[in-house]
C-alpha positions as CSV (number, residue, x, y, z in Angstrom):
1,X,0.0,0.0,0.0
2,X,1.5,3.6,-1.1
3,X,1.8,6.4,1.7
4,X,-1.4,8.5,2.2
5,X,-0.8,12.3,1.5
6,X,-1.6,14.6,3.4
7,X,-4.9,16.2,2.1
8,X,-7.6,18.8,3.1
9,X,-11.2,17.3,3.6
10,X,-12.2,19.6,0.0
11,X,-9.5,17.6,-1.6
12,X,-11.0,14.9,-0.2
13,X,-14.7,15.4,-1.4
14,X,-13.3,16.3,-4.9
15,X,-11.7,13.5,-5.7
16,X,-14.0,10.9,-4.3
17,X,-16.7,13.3,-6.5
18,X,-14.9,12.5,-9.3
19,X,-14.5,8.5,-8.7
20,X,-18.7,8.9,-8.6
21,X,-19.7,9.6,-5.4
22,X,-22.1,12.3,-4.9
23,X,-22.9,14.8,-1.4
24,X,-26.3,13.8,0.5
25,X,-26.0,16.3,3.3
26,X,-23.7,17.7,6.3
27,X,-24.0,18.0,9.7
28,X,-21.8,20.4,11.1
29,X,-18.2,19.7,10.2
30,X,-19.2,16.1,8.2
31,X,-20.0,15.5,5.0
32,X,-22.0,12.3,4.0
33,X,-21.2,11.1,0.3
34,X,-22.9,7.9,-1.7
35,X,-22.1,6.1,-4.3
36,X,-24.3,3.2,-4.9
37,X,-25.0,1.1,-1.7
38,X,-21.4,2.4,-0.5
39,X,-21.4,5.5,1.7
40,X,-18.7,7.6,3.7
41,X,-18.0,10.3,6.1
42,X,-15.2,13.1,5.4
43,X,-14.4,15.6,8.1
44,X,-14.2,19.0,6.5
45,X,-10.7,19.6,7.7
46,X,-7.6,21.7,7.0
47,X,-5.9,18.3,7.5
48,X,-7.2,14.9,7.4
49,X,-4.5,12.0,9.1
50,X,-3.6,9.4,7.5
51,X,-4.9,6.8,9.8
52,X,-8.2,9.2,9.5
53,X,-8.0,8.8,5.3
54,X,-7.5,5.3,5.8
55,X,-10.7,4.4,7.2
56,X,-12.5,6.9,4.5
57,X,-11.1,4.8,2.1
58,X,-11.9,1.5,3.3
59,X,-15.7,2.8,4.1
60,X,-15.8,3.9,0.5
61,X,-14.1,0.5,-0.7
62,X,-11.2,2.5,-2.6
63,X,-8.5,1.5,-3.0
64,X,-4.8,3.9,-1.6
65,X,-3.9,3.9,-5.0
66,X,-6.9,4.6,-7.1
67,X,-7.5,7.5,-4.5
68,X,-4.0,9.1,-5.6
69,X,-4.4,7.9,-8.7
70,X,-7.1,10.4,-9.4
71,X,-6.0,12.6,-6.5
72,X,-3.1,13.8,-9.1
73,X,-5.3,14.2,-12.1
């Protein structure tokens, strides 16, 4: 598994947005995104922890590197 960046909870949303997930709402500093029968929950941070984007990931079923993959794009 490739070393999680360091990322903002925007950068975050954006890039699982663009891997097809899509906002349903927020409550207070959380954002709840779907993409089919998966789901997730991204803190709006400056700066989201590793161990913090690991679990995202695994909640969203992506994969370390698809997430940098199209982190970078």
């Amino acid at each position: 598994m490739p070393k999680l960046p360091l990322v903002s909870g925007t950068e975050v949303i954006r890039t699982l947005e663009r891997l097809g997930f899509i906002v349903l709402r927020q409550k207070g500093s959380h954002i709840i995104l779907r993409r089919g029968p998966t789901g997730c929950v991204v803190p709006n941070h400056r700066e989201i922890k590793t161990g913090t984007l690991s679990g995202i990931l695994k909640q969203a079923s992506v994969s370390a590197e698809e997430f940098i993959e199209t982190l970078r794009k």
